[in-house]
C-alpha positions, -999 to 999 in steps of 0.1 A, spaced: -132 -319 608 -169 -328 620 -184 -363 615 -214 -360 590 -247 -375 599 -275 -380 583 -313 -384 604 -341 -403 595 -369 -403 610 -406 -400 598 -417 -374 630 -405 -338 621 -404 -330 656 -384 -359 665 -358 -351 633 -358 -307 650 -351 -322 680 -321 -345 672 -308 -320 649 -309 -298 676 -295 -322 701 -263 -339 676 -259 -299 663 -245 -293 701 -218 -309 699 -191 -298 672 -178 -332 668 -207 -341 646 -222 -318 616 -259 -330 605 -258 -330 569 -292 -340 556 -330 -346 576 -352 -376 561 -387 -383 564 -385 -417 547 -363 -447 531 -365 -432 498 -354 -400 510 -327 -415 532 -311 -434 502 -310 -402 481 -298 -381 504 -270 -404 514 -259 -410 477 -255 -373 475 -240 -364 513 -215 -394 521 -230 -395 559 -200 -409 581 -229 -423 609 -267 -422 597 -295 -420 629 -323 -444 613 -355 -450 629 -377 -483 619 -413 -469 608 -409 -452 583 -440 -447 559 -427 -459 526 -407 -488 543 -395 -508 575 -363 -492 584 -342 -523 587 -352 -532 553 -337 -504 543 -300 -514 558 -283 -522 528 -298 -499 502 -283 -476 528 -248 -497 528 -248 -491 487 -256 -456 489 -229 -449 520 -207 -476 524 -186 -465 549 -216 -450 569 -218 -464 602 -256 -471 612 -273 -465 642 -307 -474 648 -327 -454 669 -362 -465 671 -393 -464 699 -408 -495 686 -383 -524 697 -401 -557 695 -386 -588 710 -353 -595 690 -345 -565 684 -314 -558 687 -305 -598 670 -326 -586 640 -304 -553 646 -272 -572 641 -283 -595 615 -288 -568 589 -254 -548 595 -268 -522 616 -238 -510 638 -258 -495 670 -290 -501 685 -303 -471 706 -339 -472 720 -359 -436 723 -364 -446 756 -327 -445 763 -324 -408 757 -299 -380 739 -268 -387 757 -268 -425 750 -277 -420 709 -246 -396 709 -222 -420 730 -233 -448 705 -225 -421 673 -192 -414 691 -182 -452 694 -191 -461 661 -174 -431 647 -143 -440 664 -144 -402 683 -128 -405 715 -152 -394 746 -138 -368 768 -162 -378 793 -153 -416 791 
């Protein structure tokens, strides 16, 4: 059985692309593509996501204010945020609102799908 995840992110080429990229391997099945908080929260009420890929700007709202209206919709999600835009304390203000991950852009593919695989408890073949 695959691990559902859900992507939000408000660049369509940047959702195609991790689709894409998480669709390669067959441990993880992407379920739903969001373009914004609202969208996000919907979509994981109806899906169940096991790990949800969320970026911080979003146009209806800032992506970590968005944490725990994702945490009622999909309480057992995990949550990695994925973002471009990583000001200075980050990764505290990461932590501080239940986010489970914190993978920068910069970072690439292969480090956003180690974090999925840690927080999804997958074992790493390559590990």
């Amino acid at each position: 059985m695959s691990v559902a995840v859900l992507v939000v992110d408000d660049v369509p080429e940047v959702r195609t692309l991790l689709n894409v990229a998480i669709g390669l391997d067959d441990r993880f099945e992407v379920i739903d593509l969001c373009g914004t908080a609202k969208e996000a929260i919907e979509a994981a009420e109806r899906g169940h996501p096991d790990v949800i890929v969320l970026d911080v700007d979003l146009p209806d709202r800032d992506g970590l204010s968005a944490i725990g209206d994702l945490r009622l919709a999909a309480p057992e999600a995990a949550i990695v945020v994925f973002s471009g835009s990583v000001p200075l304390g980050f990764a505290s203000a990461a932590s501080l609102t239940a986010a489970d991950a914190l993978v920068r852009k910069t970072d690439g593919l292969d480090v956003l799908v180690a974090a999925m695989v840690k927080v999804a408890g997958l074992e790493d073949p390559t590990a």
